[in-house]
C-alpha positions in Angstrom: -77.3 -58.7 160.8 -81.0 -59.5 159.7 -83.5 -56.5 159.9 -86.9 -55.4 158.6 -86.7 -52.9 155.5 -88.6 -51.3 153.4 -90.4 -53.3 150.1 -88.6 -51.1 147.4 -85.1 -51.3 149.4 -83.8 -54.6 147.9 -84.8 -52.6 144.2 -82.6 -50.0 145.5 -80.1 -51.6 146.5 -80.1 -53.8 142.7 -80.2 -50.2 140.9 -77.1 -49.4 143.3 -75.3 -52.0 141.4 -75.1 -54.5 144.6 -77.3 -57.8 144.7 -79.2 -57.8 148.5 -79.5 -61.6 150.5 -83.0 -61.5 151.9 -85.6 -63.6 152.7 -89.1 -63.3 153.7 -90.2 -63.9 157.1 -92.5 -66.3 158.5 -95.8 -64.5 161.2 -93.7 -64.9 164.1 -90.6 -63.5 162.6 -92.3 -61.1 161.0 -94.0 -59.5 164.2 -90.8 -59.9 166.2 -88.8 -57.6 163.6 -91.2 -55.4 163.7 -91.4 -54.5 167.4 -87.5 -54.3 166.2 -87.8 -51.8 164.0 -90.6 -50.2 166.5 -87.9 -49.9 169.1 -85.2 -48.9 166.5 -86.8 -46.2 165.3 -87.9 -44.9 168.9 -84.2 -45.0 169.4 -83.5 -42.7 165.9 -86.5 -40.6 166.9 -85.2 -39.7 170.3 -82.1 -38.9 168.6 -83.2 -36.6 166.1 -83.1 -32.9 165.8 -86.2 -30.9 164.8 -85.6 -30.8 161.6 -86.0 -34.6 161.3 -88.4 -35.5 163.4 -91.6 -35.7 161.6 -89.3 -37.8 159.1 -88.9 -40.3 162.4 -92.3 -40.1 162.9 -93.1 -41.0 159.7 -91.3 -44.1 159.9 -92.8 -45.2 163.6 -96.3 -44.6 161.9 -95.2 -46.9 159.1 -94.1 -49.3 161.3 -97.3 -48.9 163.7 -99.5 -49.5 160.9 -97.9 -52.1 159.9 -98.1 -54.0 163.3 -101.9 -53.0 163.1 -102.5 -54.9 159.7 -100.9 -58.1 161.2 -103.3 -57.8 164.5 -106.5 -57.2 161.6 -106.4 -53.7 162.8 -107.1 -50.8 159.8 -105.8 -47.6 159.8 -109.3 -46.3 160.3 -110.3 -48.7 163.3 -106.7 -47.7 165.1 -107.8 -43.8 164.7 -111.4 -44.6 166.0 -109.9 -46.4 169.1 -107.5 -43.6 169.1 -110.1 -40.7 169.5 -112.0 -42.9 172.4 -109.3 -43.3 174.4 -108.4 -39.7 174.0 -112.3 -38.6 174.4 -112.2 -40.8 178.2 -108.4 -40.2 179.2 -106.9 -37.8 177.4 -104.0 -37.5 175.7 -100.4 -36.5 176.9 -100.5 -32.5 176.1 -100.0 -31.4 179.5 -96.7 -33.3 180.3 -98.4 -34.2 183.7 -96.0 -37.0 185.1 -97.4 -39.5 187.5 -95.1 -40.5 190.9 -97.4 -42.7 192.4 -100.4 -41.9 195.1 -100.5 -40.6 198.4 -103.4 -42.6 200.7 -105.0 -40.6 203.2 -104.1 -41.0 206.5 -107.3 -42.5 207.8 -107.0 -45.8 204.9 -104.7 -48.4 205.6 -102.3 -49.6 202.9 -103.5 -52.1 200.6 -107.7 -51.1 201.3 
């Protein structure tokens, strides 16, 4: 069972009185474990009560970040494209769920 962690956890697990078996991963591997731990903490938040979701969040942001420092991404040039995509679209406050479009009567499908 291989798995991203955190840099101090191997030191934690040391002061614990255990010896952690790691490695460090290559770009690829690297970027693969971390839409891992992207989807694995999706999974926790979706879980979580409200008490321990901002915890959850935490950790997605962490991970999100992360993923943005290996595309050359800062933290300040995500939150810039952030606020333009929310200026032009919006964000997702209203809960508005799309089922599709309804063409009116006089197009034909596909036009």
């Amino acid at each position: 069972m291989s798995k991203l962690i955190r840099d101090k956890i191997p030191a934690i697990i040391r002061g614990k009185g255990s010896t952690p078996i790691t490695h460090i991963a290559d770009r690829d591997e690297y970027r693969e474990a971390l839409f891992d731990k992207l989807s694995e903490e999706a999974g926790e938040l979706r879980d979580a009560d409200s008490e321990h979701a901002a915890e959850e969040l935490a950790d997605m942001l962490e991970v999100v970040f992360a993923l943005a420092a290996d595309h050359g991404v800062t933290r300040d040039e995500l939150e810039e494209v952030r606020q333009a995509k929310h200026a032009e679209r919006g964000g997702f406050r209203q809960r508005i769920i799309w089922d599709g479009n309804r063409e009116p009567a006089d197009r034909e499908p596909g036009q």
